[in-house]
Each structure stands twice: as structure tokens, then as C-alpha cells.
C-alpha positions as CSV (number, residue, x, y, z in Angstrom):
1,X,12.7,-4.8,-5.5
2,X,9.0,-3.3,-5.4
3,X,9.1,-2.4,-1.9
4,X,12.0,0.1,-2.9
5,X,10.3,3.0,-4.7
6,X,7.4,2.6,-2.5
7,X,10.0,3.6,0.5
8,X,12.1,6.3,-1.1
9,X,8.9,8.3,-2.3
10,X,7.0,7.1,1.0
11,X,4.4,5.9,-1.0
12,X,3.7,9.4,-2.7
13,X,3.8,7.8,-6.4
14,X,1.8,5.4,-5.2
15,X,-1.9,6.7,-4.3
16,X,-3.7,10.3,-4.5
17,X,-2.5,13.0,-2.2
18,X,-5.2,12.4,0.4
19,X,-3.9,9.0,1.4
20,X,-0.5,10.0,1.0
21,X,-1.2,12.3,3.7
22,X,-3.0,10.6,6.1
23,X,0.1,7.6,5.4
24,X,2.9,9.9,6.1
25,X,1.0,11.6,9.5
26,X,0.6,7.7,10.6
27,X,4.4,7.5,10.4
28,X,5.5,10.3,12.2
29,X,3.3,9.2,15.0
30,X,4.2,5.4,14.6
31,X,8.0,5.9,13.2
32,X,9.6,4.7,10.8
33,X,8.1,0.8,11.0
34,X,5.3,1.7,10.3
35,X,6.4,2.0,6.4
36,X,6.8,-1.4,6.4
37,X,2.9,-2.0,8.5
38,X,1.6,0.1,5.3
39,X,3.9,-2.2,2.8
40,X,1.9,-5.4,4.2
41,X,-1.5,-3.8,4.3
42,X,-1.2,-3.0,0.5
43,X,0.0,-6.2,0.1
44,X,-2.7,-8.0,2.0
45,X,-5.4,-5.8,0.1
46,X,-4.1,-6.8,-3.0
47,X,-4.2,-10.5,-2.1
48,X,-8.0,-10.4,-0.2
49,X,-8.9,-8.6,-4.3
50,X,-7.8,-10.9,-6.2
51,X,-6.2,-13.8,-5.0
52,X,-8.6,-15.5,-7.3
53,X,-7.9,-14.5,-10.4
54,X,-4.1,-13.7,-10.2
55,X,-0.8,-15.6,-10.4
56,X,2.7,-14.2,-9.3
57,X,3.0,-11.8,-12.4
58,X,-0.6,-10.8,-11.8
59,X,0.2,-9.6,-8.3
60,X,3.1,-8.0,-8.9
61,X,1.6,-5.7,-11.5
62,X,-1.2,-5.2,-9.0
63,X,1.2,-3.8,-6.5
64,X,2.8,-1.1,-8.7
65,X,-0.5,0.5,-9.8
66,X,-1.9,0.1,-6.1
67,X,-3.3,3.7,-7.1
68,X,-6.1,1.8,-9.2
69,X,-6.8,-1.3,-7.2
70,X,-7.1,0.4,-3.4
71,X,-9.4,3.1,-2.2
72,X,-8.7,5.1,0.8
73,X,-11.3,3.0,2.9
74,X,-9.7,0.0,1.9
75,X,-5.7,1.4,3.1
76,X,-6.9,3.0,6.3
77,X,-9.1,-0.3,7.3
78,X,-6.2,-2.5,6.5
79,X,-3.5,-0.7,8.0
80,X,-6.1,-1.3,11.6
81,X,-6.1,-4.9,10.8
């Protein structure tokens, strides 16, 4: 249920133009698996953040504002991982 307004806007409501951009060139190059690569990255970010301090409802609220909680360093070094 989270992971489907992430795919139908490609992750554009998600984070600032400039990641958006460098995401959606990394899928045409990759295809279209690669939407679920970045899914797991933000995922993993998230978890690496906060794992800590967070329960289920934590995480999940986490995930929809990744836009606060990831910088572009942090997606593009995770999605090499």
C-alpha cells in the first residue's frame, strides 16, 4: 500500500526535482526493476536512520515523507549498495 504512489508518480512526490531526475535517468538505463532497487534503498535508508528509535508506525510515517529524512547523497549511495 506505500509502495503504490511511490510507483505511479515514480517517486516525483517523493524527493526534490534533482533526485527525481537522477532516479528516473537510472531507470531508463536499468528498466523498469530498478523502481523496485530504489523502493529498497529508501527502505534500507530509513531503517540504517532510525531503526533505533522507531516502531512499525514510526517507519511507515518515515517512508511517506522520505523528502525530509534522505538527502541526495544518502539515495544515490544506497541505491550502489
Amino acid at each position: 500500500m506505500l509502495l503504490h504512489p511511490w510507483f505511479t508518480t515514480l517517486y516525483a512526490n517523493c524527493f526534490e526535482v534533482d533526485i527525481v531526475a537522477v532516479l528516473w535517468d537510472q531507470t531508463f538505463y536499468f528498466g523498469q526493476f530498478h523502481l523496485f532497487r530504489i523502493g529498497l534503498a529508501i527502505g534500507q535508508i530509513i531503517e540504517q536512520k532510525y531503526k533505533h528509535q522507531m516502531d512499525e508506525i514510526d517507519a511507515q510515517v518515515y517512508m511517506k515523507e522520505a523528502r525530509k529524512h534522505i538527502t541526495q547523497k544518502e539515495m544515490l549511495d544506497g541505491l550502489k549498495a
